[in-house]
C-alpha positions as CSV (number, residue, x, y, z in Angstrom):
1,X,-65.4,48.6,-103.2
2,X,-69.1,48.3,-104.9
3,X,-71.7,50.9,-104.3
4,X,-74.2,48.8,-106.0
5,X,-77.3,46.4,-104.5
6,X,-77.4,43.0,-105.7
7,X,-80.9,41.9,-107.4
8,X,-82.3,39.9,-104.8
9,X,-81.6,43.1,-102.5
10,X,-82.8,45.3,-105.4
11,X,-85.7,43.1,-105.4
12,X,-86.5,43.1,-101.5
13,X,-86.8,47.1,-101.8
14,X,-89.3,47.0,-104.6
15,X,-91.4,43.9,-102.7
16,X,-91.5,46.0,-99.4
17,X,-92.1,49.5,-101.6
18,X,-95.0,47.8,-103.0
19,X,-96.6,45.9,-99.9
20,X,-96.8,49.1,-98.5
21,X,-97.1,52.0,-101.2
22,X,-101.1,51.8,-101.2
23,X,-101.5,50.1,-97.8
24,X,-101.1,53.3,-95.5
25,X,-102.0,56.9,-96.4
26,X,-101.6,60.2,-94.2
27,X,-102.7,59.9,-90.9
28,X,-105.7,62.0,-90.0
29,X,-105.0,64.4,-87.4
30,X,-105.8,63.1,-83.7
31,X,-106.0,59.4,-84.7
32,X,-103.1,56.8,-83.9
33,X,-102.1,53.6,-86.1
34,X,-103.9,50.9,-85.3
35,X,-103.2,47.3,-84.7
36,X,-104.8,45.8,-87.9
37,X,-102.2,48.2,-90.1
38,X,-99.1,46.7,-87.3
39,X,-100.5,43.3,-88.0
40,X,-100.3,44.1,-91.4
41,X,-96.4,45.0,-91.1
42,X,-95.5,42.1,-89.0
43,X,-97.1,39.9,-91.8
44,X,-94.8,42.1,-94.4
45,X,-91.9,40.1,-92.0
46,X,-91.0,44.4,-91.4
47,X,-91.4,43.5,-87.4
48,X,-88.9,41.1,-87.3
49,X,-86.5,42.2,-90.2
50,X,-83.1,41.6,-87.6
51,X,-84.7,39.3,-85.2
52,X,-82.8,35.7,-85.6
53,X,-85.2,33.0,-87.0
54,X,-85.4,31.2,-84.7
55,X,-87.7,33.5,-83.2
56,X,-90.0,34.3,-85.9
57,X,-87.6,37.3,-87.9
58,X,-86.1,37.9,-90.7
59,X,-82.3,36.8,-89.6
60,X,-81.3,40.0,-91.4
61,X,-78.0,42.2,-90.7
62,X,-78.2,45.7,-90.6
63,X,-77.7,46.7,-94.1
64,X,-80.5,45.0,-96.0
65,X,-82.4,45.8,-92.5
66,X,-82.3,49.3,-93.5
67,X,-82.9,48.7,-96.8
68,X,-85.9,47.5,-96.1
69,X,-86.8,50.4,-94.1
70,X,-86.3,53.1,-96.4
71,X,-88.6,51.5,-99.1
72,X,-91.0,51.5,-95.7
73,X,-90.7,55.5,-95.2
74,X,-90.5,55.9,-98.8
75,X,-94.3,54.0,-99.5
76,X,-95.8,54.7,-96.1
77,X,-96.6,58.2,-96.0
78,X,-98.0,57.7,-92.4
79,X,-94.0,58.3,-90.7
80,X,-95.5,58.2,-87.6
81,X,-96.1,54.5,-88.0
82,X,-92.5,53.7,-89.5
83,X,-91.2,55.6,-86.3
84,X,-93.3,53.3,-84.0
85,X,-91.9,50.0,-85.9
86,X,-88.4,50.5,-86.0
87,X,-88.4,51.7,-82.4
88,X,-90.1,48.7,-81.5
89,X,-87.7,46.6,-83.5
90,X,-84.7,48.5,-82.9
91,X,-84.8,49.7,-79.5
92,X,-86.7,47.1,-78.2
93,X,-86.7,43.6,-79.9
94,X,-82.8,43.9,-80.8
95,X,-81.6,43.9,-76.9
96,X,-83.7,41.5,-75.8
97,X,-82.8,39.3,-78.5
98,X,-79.0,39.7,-77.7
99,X,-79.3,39.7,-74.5
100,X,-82.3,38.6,-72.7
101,X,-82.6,35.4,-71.3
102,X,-84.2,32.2,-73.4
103,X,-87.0,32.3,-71.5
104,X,-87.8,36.3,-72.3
105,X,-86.2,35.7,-75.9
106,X,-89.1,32.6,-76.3
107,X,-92.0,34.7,-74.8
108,X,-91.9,37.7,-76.3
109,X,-90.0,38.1,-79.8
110,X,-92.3,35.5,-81.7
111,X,-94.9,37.9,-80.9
112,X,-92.6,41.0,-81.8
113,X,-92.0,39.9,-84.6
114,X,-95.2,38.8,-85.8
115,X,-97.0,42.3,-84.7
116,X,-99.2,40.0,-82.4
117,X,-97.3,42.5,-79.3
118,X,-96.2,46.5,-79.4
119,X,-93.1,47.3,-77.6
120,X,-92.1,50.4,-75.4
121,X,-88.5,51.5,-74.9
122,X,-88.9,53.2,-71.5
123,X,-85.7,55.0,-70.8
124,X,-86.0,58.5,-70.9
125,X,-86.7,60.4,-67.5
126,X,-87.7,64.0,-66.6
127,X,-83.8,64.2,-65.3
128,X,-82.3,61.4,-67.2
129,X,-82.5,62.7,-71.2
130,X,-79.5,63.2,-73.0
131,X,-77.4,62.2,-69.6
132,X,-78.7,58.4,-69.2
133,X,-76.1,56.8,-66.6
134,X,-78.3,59.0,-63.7
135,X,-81.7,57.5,-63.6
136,X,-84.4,57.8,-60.6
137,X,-86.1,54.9,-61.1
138,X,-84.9,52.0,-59.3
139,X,-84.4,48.4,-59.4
140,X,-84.5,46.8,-55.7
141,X,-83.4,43.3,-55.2
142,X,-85.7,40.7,-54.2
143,X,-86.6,37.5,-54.1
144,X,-86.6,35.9,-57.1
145,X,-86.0,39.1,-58.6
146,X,-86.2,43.2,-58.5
147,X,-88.8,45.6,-57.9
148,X,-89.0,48.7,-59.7
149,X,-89.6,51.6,-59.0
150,X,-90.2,55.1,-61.1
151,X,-91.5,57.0,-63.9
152,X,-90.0,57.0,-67.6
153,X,-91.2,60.0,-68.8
154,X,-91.5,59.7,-72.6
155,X,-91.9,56.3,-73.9
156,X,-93.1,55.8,-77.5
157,X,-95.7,52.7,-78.4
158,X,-95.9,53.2,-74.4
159,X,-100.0,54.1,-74.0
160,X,-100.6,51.0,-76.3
161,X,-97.7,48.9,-75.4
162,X,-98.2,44.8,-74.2
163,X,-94.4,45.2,-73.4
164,X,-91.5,47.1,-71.9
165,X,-88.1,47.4,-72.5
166,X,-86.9,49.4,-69.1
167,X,-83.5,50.4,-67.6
168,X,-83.4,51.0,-63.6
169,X,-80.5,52.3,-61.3
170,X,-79.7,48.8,-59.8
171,X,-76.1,50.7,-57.8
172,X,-76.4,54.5,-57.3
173,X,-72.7,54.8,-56.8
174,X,-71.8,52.6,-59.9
175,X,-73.0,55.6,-62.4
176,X,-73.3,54.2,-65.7
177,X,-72.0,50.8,-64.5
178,X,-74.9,50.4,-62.1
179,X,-78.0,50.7,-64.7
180,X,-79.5,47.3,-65.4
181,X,-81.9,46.5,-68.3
182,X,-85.4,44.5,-67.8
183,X,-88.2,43.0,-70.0
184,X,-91.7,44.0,-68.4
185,X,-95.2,43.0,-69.1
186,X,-97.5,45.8,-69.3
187,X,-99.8,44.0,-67.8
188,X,-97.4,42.8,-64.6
189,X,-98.9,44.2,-61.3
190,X,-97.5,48.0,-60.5
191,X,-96.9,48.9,-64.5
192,X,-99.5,51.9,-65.1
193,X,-99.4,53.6,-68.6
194,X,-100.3,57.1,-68.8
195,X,-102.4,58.9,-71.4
196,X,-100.5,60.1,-75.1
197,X,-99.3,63.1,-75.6
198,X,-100.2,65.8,-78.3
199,X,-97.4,66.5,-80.1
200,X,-96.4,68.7,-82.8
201,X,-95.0,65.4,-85.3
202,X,-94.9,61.8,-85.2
203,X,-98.6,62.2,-84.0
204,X,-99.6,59.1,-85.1
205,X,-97.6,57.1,-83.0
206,X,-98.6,57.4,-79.3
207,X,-96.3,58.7,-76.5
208,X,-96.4,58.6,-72.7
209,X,-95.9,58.2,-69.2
210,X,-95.0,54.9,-67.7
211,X,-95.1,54.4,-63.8
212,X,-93.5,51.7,-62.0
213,X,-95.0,50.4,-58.3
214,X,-93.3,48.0,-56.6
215,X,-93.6,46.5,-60.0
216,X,-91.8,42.9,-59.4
217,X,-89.8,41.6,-62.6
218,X,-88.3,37.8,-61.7
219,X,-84.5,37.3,-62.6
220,X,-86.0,35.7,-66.1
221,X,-86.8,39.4,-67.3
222,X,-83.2,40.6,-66.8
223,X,-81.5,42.0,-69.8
224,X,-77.6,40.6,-69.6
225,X,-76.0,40.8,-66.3
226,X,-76.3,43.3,-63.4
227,X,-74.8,46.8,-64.1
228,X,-74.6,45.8,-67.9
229,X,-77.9,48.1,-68.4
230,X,-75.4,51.1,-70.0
231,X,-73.7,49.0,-72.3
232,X,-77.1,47.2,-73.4
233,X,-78.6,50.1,-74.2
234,X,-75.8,51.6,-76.4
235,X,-75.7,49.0,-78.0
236,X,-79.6,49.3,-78.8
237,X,-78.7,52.6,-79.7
238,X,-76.4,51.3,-82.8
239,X,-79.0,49.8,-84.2
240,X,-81.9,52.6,-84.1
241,X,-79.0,55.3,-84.7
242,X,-78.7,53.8,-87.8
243,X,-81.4,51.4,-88.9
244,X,-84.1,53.7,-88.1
245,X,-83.1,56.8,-89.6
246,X,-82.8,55.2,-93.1
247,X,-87.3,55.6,-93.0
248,X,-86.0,59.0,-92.7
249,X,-84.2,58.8,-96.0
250,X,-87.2,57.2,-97.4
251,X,-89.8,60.4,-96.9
252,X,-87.2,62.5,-97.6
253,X,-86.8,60.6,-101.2
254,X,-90.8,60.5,-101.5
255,X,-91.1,64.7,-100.3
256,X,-88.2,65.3,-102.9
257,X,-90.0,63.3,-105.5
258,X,-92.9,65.1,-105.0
259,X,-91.5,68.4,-105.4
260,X,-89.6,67.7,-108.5
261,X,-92.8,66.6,-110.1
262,X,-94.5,69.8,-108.9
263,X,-91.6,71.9,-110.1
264,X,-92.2,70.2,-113.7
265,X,-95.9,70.8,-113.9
266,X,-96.5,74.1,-112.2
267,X,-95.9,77.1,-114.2
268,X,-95.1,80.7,-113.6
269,X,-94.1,83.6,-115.7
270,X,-94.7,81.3,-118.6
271,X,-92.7,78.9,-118.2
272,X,-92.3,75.9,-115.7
273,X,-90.9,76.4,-111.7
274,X,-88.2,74.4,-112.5
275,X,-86.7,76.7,-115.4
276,X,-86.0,79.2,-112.8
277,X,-82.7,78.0,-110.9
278,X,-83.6,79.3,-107.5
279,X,-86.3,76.5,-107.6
280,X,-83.6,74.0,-109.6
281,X,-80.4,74.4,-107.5
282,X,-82.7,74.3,-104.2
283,X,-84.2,70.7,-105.5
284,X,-80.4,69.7,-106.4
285,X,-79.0,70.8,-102.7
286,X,-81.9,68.0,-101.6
287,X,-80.7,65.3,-103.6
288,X,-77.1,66.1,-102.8
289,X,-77.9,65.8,-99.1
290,X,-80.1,63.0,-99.8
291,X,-77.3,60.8,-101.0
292,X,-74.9,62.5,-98.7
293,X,-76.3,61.1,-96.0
294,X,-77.0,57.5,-97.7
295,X,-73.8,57.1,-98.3
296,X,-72.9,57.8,-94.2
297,X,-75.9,55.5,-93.0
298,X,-75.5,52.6,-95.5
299,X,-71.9,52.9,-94.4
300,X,-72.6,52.9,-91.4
301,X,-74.8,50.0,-91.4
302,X,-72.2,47.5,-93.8
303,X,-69.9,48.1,-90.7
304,X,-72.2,46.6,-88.0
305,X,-72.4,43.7,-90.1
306,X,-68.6,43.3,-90.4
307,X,-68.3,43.8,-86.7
308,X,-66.2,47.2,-87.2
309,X,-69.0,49.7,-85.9
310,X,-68.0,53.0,-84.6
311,X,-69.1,55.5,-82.6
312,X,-68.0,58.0,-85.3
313,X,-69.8,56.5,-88.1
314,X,-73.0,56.1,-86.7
315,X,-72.9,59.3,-85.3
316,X,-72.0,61.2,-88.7
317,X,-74.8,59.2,-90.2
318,X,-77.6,60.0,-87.5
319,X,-76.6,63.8,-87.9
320,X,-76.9,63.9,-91.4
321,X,-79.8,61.9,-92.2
322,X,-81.4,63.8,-89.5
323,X,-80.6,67.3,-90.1
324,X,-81.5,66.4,-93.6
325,X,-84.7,65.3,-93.7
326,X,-85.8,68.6,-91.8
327,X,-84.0,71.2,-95.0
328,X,-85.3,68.9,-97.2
329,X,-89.2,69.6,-95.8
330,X,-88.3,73.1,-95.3
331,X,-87.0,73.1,-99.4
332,X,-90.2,71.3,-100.1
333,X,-92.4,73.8,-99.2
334,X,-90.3,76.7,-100.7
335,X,-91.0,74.7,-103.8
336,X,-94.9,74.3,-103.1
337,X,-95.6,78.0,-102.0
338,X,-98.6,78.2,-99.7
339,X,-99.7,74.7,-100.8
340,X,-96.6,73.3,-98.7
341,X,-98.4,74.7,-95.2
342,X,-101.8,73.4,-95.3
343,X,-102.7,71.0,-92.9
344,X,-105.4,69.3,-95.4
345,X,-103.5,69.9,-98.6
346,X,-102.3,67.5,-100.7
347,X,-98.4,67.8,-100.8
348,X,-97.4,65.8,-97.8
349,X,-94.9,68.4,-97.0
350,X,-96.6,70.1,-94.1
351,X,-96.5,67.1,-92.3
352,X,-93.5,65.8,-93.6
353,X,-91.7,68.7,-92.1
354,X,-93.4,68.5,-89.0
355,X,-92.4,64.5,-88.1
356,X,-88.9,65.4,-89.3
357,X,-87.9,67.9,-86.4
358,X,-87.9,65.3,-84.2
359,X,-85.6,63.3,-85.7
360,X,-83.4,66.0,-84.3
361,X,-84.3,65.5,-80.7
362,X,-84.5,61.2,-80.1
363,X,-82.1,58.7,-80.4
364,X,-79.4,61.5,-79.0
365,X,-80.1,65.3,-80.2
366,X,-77.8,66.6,-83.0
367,X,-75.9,68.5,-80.4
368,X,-75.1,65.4,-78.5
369,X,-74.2,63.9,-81.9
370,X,-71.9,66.8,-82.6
371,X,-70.5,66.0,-79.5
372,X,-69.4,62.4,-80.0
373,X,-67.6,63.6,-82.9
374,X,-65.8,65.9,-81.5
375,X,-64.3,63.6,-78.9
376,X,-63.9,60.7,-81.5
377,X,-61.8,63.5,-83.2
378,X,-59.4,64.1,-80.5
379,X,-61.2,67.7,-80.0
């Protein structure tokens, strides 16, 4: 078993780290990315990492996926923006490209990948969080297709979004066997957007409403079969379980990097922070979980690729990664004082804190997480 990266993977990390280390810098409060810095990204190929080639990605498994994303949350201080990508890529891109038909697979992931398009994953539902196999909005058949019906109630990319990745209750009395997965325009008639929310993190990255009227999607913008909607979008959720949340390692390497070197420079009492061990052993615990949770997602990842993907796995790494990054801000700003809470200070760590927490809440809280490891423990 080697815990070591080639060079050429060595080398992908440092080319990505580097593209993107100067490119993006904090995001002023109130202002969202914008679509010359995503245009930026698709040209960096960081789009497209695991779409197939054949339409315009990178053709890369999940491991060096990841890879590459960590060197994008570790250089891109704007998290916000990482967040957006990889649930564009992840959540969106990766089920249409396993599962949508040519036509949809030819339309929309050259475009994807290239950062020409934004994608929303419009799931979640005032009454259909955690518990998706229960959602209100509907999916009539018509013909030539379906005609939706409903409101997703927190869709990110969704105020800017030119396309939607949607899942609609196609057999009420199928439960999680009668959700079916769609590709939408934004632009198709009936598809209304609403306004972004504020939020406390992430707030670069817009978030909203998206309302569907009548909207009619032909049998072209089908994800996968009828009633397969459940099983599509777990299998989405592999992907951004894992893939995504190795950004998360990345700020949680640049915060930790940045209060070691404040530790070494900032002296009290005489001598530097860093002498006195509650500062030390706090700075320690942060690596420790750092490569804790690593090891769990990089794991995790090298699995997918071999085809052995568990539940388990994926959920130990999601929960670690995320509950992680969140001490690790918290330990930060222990480490900076009253520096680490200013909003227009310089550390990084206010607002690295704040777009950790919800790393917490999406992709399946760290309760829910808990709870698939229970039952895949027999508990």
């Amino acid at each position: 078993m080697r815990f070591d990266w080639s060079p050429d993977q060595q080398a992908a990390y440092r080319h990505t780290l580097a593209a993107v280390r100067d490119r993006f810098a904090e995001p002023t409060k109130g202002e969202f990315f914008d679509r010359e810095g995503w245009r930026f990204l698709g040209d960096q190929g960081l789009l497209g990492l695991s779409i197939p080639t054949e339409y315009g990605g990178g053709g890369l498994g999940a491991l060096d996926t990841a890879r590459h994303v960590e060197a994008l949350g570790l250089g891109c201080a704007d998290t916000g923006l990482v967040f957006g990508a990889s649930a564009h890529l992840f959540a969106c891109a990766m089920p249409l490209a396993a599962f949508g038909t040519e036509t949809a697979r030819n339309t929309y992931l050259p475009g994807m990948a290239s950062g020409a398009l934004i994608a929303g994953n419009a799931m979640t539902e005032d009454g259909a969080g955690s518990d998706v196999s229960r959602l209100a909005t509907t999916a009539t058949e018509t013909r030539g297709g379906y005609l939706l019906n409903g409101t997703k109630s927190f869709v990110t990319n969704g105020p800017i979004s030119d396309v939607y990745i949607t899942y609609a209750t196609t057999d009420p009395y199928a439960g999680h066997l009668g959700i079916t997965g769609f590709v939408v325009p934004a632009d198709a008639d009936g598809v209304t957007p609403g306004p972004a929310f504020e939020k406390t993190g992430l707030t670069s990255v817009p978030a909203g409403t998206v309302t569907f009227d009548n909207c009619f999607v032909p049998r072209e913008g089908m994800l996968g079969v009828p009633g397969q909607g459940g099983a599509i979008f777990q299998h989405s959720m592999g992907w951004e379980r894992a893939c995504l949340f190795a950004g998360y390692l990345g700020q949680l390497r640049r915060v930790l990097q940045r209060a070691v070197a404040h530790a070494r420079t900032r002296h009290q009492f005489g001598a530097p922070l860093s002498a006195n061990q509650a500062v030390s052993h706090r700075l320690v615990d942060t690596r420790l979980r750092l490569e804790a949770a690593s090891l769990l997602l990089y794991r995790a990842c090298w699995e997918m690729d071999q085809g052995t993907s568990s539940p388990l796995n994926i959920a130990l790494s999601k929960l670690a990664v995320s509950e992680a990054a969140v001490t690790g801000a918290l330990d930060a700003i222990s480490v900076f004082g009253a520096r680490g809470i200013l909003t227009d200070g310089d550390t990084g760590v206010e607002s690295a804190l704040r777009d950790a927490v919800p790393a917490t809440l999406f992709s399946g809280t760290s309760d829910i997480q808990r709870l698939i490891i229970a039952k895949e423990m027999g508990l």
